[in-house]
Every structure is written in structure tokens, then in C-alpha cells.
PQR file with spaces between the fields and no chain letter, atoms N, CA, C, O and H, PARSE charges and radii, in Angstrom:
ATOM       1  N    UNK     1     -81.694  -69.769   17.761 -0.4000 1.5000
ATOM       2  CA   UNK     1     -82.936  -69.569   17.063 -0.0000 2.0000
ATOM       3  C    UNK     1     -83.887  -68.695   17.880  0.5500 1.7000
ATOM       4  O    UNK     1     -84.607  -67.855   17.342 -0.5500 1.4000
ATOM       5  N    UNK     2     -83.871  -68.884   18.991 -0.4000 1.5000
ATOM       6  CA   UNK     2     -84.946  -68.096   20.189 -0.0000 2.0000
ATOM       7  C    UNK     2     -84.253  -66.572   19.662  0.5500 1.7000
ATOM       8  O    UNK     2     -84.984  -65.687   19.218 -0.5500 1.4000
ATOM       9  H    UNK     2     -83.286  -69.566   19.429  0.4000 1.0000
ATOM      10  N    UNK     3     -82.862  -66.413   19.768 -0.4000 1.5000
ATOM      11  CA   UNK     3     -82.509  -64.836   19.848 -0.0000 2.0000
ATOM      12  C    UNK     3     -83.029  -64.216   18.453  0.5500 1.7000
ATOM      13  O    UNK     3     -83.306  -63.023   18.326 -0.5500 1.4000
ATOM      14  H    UNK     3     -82.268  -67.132   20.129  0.4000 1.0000
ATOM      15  N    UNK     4     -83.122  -65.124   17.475 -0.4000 1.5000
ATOM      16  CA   UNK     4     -83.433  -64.473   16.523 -0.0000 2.0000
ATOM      17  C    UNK     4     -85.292  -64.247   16.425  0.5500 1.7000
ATOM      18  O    UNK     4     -85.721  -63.255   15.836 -0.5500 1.4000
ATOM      19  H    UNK     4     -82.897  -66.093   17.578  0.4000 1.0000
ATOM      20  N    UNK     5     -85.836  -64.816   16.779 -0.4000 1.5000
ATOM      21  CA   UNK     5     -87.386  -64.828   16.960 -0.0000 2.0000
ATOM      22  C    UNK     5     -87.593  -63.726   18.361  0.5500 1.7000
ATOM      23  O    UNK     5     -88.758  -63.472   18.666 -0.5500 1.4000
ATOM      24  H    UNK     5     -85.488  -65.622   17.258  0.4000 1.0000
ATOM      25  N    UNK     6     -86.777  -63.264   18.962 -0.4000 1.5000
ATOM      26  CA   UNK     6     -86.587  -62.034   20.252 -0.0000 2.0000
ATOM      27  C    UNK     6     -86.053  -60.887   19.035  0.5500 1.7000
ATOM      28  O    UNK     6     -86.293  -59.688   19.176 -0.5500 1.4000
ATOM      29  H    UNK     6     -85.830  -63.469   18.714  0.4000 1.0000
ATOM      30  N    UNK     7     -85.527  -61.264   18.194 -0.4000 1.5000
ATOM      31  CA   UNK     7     -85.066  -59.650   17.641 -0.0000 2.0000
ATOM      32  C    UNK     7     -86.038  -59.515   16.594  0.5500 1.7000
ATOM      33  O    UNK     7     -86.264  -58.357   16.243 -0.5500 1.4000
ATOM      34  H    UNK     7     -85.331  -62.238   18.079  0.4000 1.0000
ATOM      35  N    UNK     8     -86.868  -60.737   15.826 -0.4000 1.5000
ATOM      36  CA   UNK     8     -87.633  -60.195   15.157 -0.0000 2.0000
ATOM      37  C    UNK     8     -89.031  -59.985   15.878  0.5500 1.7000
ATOM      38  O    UNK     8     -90.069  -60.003   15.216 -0.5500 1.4000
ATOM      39  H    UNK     8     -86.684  -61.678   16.111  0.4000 1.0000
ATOM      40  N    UNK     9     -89.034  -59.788   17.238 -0.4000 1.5000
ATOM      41  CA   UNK     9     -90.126  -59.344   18.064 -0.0000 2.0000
ATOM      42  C    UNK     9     -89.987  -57.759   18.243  0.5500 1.7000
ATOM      43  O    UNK     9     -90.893  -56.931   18.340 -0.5500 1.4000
ATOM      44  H    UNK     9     -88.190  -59.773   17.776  0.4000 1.0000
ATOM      45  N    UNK    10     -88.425  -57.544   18.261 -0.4000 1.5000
ATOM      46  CA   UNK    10     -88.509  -56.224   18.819 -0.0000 2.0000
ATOM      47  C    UNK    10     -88.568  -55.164   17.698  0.5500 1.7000
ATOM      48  O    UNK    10     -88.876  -53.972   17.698 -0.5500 1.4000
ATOM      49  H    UNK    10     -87.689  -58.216   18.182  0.4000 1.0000
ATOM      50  N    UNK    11     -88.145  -56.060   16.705 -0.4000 1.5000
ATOM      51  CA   UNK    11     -88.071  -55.174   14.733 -0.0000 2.0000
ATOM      52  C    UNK    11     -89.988  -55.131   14.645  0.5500 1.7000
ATOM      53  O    UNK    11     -90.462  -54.125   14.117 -0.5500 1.4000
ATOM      54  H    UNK    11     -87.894  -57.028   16.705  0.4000 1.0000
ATOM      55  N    UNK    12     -90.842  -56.068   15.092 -0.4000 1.5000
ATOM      56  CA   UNK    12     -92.071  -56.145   14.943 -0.0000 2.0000
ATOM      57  C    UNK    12     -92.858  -54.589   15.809  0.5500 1.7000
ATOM      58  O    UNK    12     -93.636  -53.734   15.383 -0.5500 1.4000
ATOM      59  H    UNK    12     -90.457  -56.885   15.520  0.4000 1.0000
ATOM      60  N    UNK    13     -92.227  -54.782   17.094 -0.4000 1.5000
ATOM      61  CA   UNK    13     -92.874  -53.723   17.817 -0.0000 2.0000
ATOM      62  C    UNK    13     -92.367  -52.506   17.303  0.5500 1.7000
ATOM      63  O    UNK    13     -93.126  -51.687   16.788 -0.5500 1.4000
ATOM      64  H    UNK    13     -91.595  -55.476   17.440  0.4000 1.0000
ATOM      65  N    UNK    14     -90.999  -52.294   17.412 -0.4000 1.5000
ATOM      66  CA   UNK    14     -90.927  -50.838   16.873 -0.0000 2.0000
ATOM      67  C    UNK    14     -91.367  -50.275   15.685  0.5500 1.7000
ATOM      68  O    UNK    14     -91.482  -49.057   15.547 -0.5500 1.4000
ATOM      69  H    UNK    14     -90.382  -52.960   17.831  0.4000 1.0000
ATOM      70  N    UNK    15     -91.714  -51.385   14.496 -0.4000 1.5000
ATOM      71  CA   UNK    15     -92.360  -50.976   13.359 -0.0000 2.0000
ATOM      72  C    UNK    15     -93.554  -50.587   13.280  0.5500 1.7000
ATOM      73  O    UNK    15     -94.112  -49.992   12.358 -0.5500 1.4000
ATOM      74  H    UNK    15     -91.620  -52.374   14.608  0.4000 1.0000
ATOM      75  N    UNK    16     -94.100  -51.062   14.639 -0.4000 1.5000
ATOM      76  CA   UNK    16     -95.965  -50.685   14.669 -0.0000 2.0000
ATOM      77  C    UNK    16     -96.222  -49.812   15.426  0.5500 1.7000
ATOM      78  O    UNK    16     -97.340  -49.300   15.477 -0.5500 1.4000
ATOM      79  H    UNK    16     -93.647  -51.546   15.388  0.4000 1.0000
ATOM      80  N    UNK    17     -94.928  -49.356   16.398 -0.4000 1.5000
ATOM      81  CA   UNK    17     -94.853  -48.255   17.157 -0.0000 2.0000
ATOM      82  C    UNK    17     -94.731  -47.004   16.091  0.5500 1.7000
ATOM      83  O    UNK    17     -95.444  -46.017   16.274 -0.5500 1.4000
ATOM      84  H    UNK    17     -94.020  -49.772   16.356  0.4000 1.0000
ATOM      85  N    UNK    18     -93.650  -47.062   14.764 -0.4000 1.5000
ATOM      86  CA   UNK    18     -93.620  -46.178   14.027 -0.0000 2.0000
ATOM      87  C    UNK    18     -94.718  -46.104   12.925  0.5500 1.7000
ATOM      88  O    UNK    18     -94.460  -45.359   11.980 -0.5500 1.4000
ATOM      89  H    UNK    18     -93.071  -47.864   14.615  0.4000 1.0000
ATOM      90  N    UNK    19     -95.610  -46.603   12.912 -0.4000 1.5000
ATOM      91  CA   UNK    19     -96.691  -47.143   12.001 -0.0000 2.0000
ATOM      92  C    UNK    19     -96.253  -47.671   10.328  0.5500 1.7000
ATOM      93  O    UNK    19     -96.791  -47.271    9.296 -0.5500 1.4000
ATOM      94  H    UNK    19     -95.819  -47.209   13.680  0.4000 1.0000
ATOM      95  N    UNK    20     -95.172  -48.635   10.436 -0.4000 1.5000
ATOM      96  CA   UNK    20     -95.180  -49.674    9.740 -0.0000 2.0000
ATOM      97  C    UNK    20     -95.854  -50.696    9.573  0.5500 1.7000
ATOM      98  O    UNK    20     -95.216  -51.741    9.700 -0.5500 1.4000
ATOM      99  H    UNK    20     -94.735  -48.961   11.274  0.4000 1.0000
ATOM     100  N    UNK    21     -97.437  -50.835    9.215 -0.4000 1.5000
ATOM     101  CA   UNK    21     -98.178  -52.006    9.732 -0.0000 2.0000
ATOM     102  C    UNK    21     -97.575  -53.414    8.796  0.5500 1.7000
ATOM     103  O    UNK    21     -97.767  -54.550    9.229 -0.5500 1.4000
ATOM     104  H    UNK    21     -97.955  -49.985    9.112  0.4000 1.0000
ATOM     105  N    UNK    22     -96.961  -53.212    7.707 -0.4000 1.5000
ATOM     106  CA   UNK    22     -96.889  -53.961    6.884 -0.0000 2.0000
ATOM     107  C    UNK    22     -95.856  -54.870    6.830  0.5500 1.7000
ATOM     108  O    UNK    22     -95.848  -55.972    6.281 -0.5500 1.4000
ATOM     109  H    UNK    22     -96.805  -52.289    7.356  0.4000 1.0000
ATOM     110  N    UNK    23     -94.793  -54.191    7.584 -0.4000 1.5000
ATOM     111  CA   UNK    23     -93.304  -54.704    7.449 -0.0000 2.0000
ATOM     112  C    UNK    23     -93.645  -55.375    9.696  0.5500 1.7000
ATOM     113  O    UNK    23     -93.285  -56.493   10.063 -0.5500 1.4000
ATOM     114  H    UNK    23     -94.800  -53.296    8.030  0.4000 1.0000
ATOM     115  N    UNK    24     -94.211  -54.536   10.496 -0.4000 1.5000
ATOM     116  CA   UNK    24     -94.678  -55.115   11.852 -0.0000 2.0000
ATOM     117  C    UNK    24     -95.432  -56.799   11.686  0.5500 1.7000
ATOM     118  O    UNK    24     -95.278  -57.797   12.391 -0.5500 1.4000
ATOM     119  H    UNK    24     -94.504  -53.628   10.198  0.4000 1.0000
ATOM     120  N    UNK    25     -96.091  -56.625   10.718 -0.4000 1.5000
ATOM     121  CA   UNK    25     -97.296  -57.759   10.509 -0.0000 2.0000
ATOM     122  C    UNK    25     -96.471  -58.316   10.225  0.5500 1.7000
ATOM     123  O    UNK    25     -96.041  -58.878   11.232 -0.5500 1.4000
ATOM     124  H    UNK    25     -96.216  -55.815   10.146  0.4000 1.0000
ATOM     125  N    UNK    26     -95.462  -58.730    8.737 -0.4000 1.5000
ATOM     126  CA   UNK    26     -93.910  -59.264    8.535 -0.0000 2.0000
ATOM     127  C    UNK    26     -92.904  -60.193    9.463  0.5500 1.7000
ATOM     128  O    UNK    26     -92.550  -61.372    9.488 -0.5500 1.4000
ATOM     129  H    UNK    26     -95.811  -58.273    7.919  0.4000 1.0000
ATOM     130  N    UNK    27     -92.690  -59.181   10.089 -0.4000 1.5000
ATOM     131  CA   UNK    27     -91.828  -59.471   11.684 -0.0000 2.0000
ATOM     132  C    UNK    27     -92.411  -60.193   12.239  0.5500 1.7000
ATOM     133  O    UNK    27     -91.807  -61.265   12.201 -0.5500 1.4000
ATOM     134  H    UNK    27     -92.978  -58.224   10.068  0.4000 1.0000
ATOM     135  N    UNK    28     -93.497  -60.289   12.904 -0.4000 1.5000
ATOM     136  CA   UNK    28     -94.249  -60.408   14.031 -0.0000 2.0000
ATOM     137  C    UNK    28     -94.375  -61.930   13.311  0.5500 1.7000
ATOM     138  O    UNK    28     -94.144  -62.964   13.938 -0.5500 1.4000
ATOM     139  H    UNK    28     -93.987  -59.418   12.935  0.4000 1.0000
ATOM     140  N    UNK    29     -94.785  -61.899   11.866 -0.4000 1.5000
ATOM     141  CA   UNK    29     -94.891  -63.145   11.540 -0.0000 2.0000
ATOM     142  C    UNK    29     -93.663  -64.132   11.645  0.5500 1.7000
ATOM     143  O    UNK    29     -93.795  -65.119   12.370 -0.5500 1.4000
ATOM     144  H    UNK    29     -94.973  -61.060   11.357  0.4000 1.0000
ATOM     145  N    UNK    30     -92.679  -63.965   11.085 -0.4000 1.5000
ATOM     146  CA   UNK    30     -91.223  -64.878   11.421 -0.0000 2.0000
ATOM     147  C    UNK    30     -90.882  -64.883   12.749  0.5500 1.7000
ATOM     148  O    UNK    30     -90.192  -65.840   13.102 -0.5500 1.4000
ATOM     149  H    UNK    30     -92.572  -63.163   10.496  0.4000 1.0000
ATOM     150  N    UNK    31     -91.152  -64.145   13.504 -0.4000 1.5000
ATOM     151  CA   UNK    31     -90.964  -63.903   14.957 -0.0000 2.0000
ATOM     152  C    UNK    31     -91.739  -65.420   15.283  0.5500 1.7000
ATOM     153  O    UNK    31     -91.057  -66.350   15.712 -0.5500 1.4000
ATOM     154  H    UNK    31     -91.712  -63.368   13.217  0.4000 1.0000
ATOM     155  N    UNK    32     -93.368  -65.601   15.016 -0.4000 1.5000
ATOM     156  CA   UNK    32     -93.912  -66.265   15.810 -0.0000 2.0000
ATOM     157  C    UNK    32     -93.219  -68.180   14.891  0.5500 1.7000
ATOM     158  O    UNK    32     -92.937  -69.156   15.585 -0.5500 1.4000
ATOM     159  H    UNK    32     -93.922  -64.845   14.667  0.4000 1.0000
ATOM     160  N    UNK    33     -93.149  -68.176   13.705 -0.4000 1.5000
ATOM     161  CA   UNK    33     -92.802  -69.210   13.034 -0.0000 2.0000
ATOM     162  C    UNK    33     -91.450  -69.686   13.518  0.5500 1.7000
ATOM     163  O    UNK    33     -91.207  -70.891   13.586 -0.5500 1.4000
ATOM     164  H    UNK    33     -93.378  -67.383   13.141  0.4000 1.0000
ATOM     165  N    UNK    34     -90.401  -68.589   13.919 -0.4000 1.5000
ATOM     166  CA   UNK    34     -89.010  -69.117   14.739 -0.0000 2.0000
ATOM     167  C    UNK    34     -89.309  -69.383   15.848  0.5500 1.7000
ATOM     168  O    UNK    34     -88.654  -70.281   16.378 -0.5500 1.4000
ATOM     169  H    UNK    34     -90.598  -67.610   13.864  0.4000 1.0000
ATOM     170  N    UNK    35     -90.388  -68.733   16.631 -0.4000 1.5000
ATOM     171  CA   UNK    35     -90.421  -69.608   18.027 -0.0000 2.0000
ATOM     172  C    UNK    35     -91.013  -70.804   18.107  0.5500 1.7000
ATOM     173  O    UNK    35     -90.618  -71.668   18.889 -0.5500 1.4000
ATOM     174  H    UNK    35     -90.920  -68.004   16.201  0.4000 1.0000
ATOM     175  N    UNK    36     -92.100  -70.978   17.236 -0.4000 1.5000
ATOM     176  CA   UNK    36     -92.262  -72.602   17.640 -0.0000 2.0000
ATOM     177  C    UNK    36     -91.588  -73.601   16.411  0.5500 1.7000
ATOM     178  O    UNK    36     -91.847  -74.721   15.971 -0.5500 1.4000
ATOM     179  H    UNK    36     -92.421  -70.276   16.600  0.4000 1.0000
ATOM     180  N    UNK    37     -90.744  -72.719   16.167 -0.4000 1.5000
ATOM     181  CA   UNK    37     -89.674  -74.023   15.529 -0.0000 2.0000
ATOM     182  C    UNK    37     -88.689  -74.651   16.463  0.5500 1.7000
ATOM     183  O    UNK    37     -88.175  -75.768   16.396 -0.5500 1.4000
ATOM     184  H    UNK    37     -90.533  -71.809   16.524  0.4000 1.0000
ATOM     185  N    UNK    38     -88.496  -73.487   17.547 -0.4000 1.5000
ATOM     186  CA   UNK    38     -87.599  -73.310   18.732 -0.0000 2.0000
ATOM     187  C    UNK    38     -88.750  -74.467   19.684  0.5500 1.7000
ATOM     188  O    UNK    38     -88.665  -75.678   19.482 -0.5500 1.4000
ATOM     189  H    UNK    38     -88.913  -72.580   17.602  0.4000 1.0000
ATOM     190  N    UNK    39     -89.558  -74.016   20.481 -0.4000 1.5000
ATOM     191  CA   UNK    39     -90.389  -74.901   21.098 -0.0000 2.0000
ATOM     192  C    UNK    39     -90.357  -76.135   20.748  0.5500 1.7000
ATOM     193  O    UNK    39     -89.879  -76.997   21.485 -0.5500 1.4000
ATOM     194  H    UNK    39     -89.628  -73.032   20.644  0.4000 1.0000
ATOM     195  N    UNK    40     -90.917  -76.416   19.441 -0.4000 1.5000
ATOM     196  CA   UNK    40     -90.553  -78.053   18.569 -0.0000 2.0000
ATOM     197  C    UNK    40     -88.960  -78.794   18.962  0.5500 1.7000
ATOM     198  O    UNK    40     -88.882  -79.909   19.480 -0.5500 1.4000
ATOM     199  H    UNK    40     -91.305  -75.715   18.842  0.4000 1.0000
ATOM     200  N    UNK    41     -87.977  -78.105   18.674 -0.4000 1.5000
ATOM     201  CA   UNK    41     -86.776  -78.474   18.462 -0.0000 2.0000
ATOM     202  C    UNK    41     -86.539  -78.716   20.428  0.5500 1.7000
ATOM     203  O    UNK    41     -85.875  -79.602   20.966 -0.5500 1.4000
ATOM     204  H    UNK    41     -88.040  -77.199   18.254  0.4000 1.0000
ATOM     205  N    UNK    42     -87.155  -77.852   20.958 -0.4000 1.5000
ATOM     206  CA   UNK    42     -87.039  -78.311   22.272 -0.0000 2.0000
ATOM     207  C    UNK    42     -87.173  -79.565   22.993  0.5500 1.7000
ATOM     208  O    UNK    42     -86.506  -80.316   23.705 -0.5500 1.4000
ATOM     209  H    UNK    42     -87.695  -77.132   20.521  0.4000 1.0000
ATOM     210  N    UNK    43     -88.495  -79.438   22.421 -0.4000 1.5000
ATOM     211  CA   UNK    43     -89.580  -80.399   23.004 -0.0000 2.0000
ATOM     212  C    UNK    43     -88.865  -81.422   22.268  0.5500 1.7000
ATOM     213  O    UNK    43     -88.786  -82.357   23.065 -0.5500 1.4000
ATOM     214  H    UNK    43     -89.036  -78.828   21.843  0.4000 1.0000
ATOM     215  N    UNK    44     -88.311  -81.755   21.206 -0.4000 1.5000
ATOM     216  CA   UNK    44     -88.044  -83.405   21.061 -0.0000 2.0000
ATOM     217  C    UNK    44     -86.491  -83.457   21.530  0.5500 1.7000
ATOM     218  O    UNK    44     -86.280  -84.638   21.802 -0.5500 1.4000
ATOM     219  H    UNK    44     -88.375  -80.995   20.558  0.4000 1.0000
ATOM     220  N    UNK    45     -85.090  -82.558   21.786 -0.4000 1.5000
ATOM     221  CA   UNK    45     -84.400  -82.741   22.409 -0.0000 2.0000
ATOM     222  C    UNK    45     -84.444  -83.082   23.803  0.5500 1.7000
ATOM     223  O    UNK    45     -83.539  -83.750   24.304 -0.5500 1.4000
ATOM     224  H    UNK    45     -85.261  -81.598   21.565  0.4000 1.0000
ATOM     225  N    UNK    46     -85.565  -82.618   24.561 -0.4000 1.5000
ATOM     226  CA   UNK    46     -85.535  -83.157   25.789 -0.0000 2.0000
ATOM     227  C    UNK    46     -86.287  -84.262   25.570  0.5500 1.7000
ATOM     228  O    UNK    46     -85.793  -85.094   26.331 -0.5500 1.4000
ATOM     229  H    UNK    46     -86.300  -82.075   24.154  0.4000 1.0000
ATOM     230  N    UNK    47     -87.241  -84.807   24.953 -0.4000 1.5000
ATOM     231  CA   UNK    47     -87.684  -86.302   25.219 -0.0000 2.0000
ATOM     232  C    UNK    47     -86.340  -87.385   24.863  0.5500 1.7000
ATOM     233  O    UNK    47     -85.931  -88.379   25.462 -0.5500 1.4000
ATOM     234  H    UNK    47     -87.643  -84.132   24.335  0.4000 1.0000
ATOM     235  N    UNK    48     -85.901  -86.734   23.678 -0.4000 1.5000
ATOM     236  CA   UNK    48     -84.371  -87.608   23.152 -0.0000 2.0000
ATOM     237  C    UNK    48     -83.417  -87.814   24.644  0.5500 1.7000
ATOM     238  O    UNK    48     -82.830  -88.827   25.027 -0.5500 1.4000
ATOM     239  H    UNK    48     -86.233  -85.926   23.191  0.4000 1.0000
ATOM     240  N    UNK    49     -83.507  -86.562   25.247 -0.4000 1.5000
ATOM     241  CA   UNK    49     -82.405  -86.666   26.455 -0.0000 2.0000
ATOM     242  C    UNK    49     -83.094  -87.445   27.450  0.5500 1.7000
ATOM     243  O    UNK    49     -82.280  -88.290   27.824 -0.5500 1.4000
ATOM     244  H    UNK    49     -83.984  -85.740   24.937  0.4000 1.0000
ATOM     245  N    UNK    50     -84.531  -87.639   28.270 -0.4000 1.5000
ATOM     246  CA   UNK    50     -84.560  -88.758   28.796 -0.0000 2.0000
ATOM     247  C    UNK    50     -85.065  -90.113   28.551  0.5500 1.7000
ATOM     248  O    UNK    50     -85.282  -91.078   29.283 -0.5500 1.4000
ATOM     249  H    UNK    50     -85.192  -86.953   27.967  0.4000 1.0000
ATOM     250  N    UNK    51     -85.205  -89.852   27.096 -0.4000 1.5000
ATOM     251  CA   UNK    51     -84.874  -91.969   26.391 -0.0000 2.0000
ATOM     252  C    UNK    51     -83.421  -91.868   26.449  0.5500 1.7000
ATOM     253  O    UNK    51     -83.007  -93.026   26.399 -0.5500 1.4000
ATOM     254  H    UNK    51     -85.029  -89.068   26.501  0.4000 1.0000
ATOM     255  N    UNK    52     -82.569  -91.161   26.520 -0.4000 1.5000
ATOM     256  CA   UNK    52     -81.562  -91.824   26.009 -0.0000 2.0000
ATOM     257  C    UNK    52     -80.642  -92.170   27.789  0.5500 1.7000
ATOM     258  O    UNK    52     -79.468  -92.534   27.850 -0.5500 1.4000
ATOM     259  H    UNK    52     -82.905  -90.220   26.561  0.4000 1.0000
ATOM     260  N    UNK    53     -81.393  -91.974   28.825 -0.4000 1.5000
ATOM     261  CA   UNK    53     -80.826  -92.246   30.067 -0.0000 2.0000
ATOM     262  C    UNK    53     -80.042  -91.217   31.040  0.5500 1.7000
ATOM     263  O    UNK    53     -79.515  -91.625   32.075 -0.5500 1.4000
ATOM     264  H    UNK    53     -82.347  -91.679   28.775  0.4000 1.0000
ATOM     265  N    UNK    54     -80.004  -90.095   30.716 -0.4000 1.5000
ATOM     266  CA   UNK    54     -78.995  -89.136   31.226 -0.0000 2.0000
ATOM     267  C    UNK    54     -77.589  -88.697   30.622  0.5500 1.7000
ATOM     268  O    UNK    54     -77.546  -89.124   29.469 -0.5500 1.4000
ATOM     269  H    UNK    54     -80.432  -89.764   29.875  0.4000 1.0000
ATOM     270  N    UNK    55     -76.773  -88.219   30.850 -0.4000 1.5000
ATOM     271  CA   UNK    55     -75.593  -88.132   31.367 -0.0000 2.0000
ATOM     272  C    UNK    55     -74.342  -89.231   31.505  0.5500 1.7000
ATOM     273  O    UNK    55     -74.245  -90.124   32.346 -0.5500 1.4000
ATOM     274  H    UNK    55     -76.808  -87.872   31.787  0.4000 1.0000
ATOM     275  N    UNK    56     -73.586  -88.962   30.628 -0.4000 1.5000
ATOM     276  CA   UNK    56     -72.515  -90.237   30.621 -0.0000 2.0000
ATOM     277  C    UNK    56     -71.753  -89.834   32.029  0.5500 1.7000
ATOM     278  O    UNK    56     -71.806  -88.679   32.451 -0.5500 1.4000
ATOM     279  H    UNK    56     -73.665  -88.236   29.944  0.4000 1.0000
ATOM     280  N    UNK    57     -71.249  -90.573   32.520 -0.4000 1.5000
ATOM     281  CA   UNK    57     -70.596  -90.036   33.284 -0.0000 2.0000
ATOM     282  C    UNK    57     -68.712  -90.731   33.411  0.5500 1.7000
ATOM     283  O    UNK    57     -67.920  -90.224   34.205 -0.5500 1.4000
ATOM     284  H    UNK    57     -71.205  -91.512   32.177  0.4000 1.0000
């Protein structure tokens, strides 16, 4: 999910570099909505990983 919120960063910049403001603004938007879906999904896998004790071993 991160790689895809990194490629719609770089589809964001080069569109505003070419003066696409419309389709940049676009990007830039799913860009920022996949990363903190990514952040979220983080943040409760690691609390899950230390309630749940570590590492089986």
C-alpha cells in the first residue's frame, strides 16, 4: 500500500511539474488517503504484535 501512495506521489509531482493542476491535485489526493490508511494499518498491527506477546518461538 505505501508503494502505491509513493507512485501516486510521483504521478502527483510530475503532473504539476507539467502543469496538470487538476489530475496533480487528483494524485496528490489518493497519494495522501493511501498513506494514512498505511500509517492506520500500521499502527494497529504493531499494538496487535505487542498484546499478543512476541514471537513464537
Amino acid at each position: 500500500m505505501l508503494t502505491w501512495a509513493l507512485i501516486f506521489l510521483v504521478v502527483a509531482i510530475i503532473a504539476g511539474a507539467f502543469g496538470f493542476g487538476a489530475a496533480a491535485s487528483a494524485a496528490a489526493s489518493i497519494a495522501k488517503i493511501l498513506f494514512y490508511i498505511f500509517i492506520v494499518i500500521f499502527l494497529i498491527t504493531l499494538i496487535l504484535s505487542f498484546m499478543g506477546g512476541g514471537a513464537a518461538t
